[in-house]
N, CA, C and O atoms as CSV, one atom per row, in Angstrom:
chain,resi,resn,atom,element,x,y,z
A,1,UNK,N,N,2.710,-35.159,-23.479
A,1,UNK,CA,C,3.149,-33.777,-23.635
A,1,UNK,C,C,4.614,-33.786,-24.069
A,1,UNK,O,O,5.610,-34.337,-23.601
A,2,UNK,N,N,4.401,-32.958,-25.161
A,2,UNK,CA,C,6.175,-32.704,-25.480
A,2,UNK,C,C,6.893,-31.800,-25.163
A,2,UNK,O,O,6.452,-30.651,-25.170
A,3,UNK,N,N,8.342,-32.104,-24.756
A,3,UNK,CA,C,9.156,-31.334,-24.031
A,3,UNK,C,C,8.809,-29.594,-24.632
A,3,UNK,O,O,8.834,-28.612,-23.890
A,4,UNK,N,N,8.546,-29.559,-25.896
A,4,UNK,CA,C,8.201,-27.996,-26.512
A,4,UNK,C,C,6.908,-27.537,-25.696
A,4,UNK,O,O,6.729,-26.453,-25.141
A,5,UNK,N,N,6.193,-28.459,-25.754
A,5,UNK,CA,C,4.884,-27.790,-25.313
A,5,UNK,C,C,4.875,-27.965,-23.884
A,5,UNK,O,O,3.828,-27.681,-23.303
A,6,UNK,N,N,5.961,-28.426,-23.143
A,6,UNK,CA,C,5.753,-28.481,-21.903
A,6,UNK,C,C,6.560,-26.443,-21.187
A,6,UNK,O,O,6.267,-25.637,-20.303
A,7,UNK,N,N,7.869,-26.591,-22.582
A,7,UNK,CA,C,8.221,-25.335,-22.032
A,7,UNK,C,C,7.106,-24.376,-22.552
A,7,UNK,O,O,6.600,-23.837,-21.568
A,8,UNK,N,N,6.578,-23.991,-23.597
A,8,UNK,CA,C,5.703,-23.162,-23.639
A,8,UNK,C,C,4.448,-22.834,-22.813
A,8,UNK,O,O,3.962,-21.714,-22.661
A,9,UNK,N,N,3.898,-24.271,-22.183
A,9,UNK,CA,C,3.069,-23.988,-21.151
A,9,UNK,C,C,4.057,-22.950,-19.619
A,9,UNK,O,O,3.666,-22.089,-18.832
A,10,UNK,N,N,5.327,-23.595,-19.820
A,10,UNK,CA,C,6.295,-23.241,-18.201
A,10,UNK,C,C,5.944,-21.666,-19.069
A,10,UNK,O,O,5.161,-20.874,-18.544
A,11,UNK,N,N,6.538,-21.377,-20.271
A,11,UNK,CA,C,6.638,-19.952,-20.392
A,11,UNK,C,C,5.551,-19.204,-20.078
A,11,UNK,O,O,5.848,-18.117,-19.583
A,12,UNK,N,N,4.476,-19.404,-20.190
A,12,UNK,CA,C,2.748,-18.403,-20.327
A,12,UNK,C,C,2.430,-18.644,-18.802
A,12,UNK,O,O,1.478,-18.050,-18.293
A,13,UNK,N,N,3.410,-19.726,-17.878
A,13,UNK,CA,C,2.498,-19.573,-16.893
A,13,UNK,C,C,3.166,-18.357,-16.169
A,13,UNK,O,O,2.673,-17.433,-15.522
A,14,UNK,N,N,4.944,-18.788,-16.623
A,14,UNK,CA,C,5.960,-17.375,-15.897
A,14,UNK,C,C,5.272,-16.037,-16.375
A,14,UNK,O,O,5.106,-15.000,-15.731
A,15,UNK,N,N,4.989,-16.273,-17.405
A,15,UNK,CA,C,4.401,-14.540,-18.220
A,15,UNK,C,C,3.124,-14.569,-17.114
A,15,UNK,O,O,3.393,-13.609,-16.392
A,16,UNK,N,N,2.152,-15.036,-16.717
A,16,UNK,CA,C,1.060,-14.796,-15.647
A,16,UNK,C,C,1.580,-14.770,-14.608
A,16,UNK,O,O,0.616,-15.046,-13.894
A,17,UNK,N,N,2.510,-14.629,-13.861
A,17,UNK,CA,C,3.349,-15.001,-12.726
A,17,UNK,C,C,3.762,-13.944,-12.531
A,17,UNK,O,O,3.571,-13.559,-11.378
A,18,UNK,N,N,4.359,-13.144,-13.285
A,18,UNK,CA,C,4.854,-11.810,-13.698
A,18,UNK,C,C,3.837,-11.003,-13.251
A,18,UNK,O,O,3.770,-10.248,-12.281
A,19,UNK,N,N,2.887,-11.348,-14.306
A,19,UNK,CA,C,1.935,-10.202,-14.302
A,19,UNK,C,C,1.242,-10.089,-13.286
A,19,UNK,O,O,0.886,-8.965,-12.932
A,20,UNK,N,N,0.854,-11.306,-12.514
A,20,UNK,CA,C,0.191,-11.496,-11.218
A,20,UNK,C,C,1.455,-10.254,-9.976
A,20,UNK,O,O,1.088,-9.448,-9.121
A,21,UNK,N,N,2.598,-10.539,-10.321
A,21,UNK,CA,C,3.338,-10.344,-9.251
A,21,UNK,C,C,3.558,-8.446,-9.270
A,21,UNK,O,O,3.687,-7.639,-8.350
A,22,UNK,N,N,3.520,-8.298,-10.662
A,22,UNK,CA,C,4.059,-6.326,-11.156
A,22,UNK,C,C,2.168,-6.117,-10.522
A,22,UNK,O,O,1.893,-4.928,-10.362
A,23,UNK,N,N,1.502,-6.671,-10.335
A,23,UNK,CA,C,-0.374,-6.068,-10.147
A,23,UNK,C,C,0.189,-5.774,-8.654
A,23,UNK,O,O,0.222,-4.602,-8.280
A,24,UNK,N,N,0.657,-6.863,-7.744
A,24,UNK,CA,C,0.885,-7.096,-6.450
A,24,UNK,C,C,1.392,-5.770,-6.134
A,24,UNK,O,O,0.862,-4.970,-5.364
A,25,UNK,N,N,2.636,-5.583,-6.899
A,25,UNK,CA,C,3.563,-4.259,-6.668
A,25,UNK,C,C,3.026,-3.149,-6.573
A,25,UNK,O,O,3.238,-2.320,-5.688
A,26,UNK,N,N,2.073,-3.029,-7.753
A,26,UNK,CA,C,1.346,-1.776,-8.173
A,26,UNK,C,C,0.188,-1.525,-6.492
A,26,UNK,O,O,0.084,-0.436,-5.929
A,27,UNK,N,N,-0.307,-2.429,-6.163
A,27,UNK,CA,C,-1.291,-2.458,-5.351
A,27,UNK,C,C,-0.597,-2.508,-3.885
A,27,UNK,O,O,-1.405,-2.310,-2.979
A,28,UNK,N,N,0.250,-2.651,-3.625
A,28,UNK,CA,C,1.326,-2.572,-2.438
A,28,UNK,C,C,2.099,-1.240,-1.766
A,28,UNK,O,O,2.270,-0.912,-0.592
A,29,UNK,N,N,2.605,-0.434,-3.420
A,29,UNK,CA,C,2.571,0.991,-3.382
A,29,UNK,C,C,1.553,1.550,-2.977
A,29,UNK,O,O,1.577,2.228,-1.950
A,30,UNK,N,N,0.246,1.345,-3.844
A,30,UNK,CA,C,-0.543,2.210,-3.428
A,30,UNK,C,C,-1.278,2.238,-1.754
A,30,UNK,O,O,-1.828,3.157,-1.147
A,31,UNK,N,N,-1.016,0.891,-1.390
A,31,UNK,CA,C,-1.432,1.355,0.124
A,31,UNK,C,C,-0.468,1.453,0.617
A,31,UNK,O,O,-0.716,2.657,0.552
A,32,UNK,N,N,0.683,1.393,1.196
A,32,UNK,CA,C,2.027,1.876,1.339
A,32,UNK,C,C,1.750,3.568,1.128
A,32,UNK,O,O,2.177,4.220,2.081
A,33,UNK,N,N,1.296,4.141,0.361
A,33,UNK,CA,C,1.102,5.116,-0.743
A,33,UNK,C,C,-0.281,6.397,0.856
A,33,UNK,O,O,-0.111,7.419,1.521
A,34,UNK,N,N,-1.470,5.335,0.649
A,34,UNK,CA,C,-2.649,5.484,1.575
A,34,UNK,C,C,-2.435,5.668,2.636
A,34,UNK,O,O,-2.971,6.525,3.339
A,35,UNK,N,N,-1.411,4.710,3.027
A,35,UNK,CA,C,-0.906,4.634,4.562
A,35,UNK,C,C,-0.804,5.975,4.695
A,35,UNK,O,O,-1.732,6.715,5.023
A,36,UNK,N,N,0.529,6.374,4.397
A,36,UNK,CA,C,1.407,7.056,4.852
A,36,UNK,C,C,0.320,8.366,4.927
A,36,UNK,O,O,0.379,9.122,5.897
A,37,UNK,N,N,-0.693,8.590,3.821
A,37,UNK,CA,C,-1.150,9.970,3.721
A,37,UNK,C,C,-1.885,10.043,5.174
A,37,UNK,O,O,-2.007,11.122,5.754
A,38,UNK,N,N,-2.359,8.832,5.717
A,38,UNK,CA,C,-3.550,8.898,6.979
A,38,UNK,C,C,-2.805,8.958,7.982
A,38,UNK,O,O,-3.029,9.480,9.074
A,39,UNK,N,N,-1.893,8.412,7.608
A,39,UNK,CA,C,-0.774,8.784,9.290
A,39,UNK,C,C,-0.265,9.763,9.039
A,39,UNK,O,O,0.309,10.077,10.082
A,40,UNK,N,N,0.031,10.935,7.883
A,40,UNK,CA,C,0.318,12.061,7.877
A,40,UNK,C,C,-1.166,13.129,8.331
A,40,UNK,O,O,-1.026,13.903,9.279
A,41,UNK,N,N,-2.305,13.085,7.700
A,41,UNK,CA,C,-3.252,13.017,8.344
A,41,UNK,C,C,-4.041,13.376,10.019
A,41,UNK,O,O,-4.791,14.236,10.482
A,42,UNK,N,N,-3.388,12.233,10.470
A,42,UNK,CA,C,-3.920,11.733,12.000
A,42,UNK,C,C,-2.337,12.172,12.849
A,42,UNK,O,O,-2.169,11.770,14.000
A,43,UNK,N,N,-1.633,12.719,12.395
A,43,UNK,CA,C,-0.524,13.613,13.261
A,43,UNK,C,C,-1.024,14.941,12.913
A,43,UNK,O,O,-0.685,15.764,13.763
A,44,UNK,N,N,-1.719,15.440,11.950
A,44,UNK,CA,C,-2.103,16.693,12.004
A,44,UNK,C,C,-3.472,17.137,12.823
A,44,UNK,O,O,-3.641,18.115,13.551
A,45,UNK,N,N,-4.410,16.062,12.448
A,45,UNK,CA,C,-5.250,15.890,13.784
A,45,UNK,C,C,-5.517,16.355,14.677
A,45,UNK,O,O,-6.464,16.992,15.138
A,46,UNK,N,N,-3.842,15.723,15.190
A,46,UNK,CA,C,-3.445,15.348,17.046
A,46,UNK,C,C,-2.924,16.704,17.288
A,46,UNK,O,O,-2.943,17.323,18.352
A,47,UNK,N,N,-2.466,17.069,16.174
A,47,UNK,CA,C,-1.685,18.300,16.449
A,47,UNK,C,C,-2.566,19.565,16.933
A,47,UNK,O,O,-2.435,20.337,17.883
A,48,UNK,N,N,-3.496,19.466,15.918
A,48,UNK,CA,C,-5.001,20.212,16.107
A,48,UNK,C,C,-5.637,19.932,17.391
A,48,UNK,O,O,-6.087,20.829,18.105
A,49,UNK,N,N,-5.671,18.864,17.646
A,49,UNK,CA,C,-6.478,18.624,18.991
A,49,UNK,C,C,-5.701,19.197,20.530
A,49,UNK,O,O,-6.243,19.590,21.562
A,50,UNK,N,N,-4.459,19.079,20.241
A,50,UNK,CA,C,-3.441,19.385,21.403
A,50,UNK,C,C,-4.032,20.889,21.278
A,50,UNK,O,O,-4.875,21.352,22.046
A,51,UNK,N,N,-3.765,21.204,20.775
A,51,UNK,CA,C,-3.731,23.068,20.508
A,51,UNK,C,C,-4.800,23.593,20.784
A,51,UNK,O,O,-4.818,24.767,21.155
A,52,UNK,N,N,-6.201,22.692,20.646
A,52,UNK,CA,C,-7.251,22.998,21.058
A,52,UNK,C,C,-7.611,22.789,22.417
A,52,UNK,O,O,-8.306,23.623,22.996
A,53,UNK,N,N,-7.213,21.772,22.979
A,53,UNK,CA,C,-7.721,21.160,24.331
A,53,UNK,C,C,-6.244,22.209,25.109
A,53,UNK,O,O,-6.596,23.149,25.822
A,54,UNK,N,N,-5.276,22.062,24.987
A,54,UNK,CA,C,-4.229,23.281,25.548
A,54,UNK,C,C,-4.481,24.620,26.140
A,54,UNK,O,O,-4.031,25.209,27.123
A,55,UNK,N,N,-5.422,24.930,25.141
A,55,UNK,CA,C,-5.664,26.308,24.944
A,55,UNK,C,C,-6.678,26.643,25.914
A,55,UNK,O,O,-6.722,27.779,26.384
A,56,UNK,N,N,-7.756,25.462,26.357
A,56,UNK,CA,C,-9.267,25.552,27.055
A,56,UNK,C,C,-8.820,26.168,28.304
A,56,UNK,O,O,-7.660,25.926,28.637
A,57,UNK,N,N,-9.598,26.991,29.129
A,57,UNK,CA,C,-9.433,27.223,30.571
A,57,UNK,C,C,-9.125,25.960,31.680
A,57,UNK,O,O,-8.238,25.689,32.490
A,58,UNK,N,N,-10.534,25.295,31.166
A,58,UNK,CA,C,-9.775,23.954,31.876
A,58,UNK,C,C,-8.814,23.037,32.090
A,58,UNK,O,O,-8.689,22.199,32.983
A,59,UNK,N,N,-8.263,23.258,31.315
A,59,UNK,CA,C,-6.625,21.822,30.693
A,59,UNK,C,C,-5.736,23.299,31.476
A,59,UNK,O,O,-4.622,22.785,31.377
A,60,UNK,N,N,-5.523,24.292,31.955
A,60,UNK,CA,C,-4.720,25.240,32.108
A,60,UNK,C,C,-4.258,25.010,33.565
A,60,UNK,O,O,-3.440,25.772,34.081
């Protein structure tokens, strides 16, 4: 292998390396992204549930 074709292999593997790594990002946001909506979500819930069970004769 020659030193040219050794950097051009180093280059295409950095260019897949990249691309492997910006997919990672993209897919990291988006559950980062998921998260947050279900834990925004599951506090509204709770919030709902307090207000309901609060309200019963029994919990009084």
């Amino acid at each position: 292998m020659t030193v040219e074709t050794w950097h051009e292999s180093l280059a295409w593997q950095l260019g897949v390396t990249r691309e492997s790594s910006r997919e990672l990002v993209r897919r990291s946001r988006a559950l980062i992204e998921e998260n947050h909506r279900l834990l925004d979500e599951n506090y509204r819930l709770r919030q709902q549930r307090a207000s309901i069970v609060g309200s019963t004769p029994a919990h009084r």
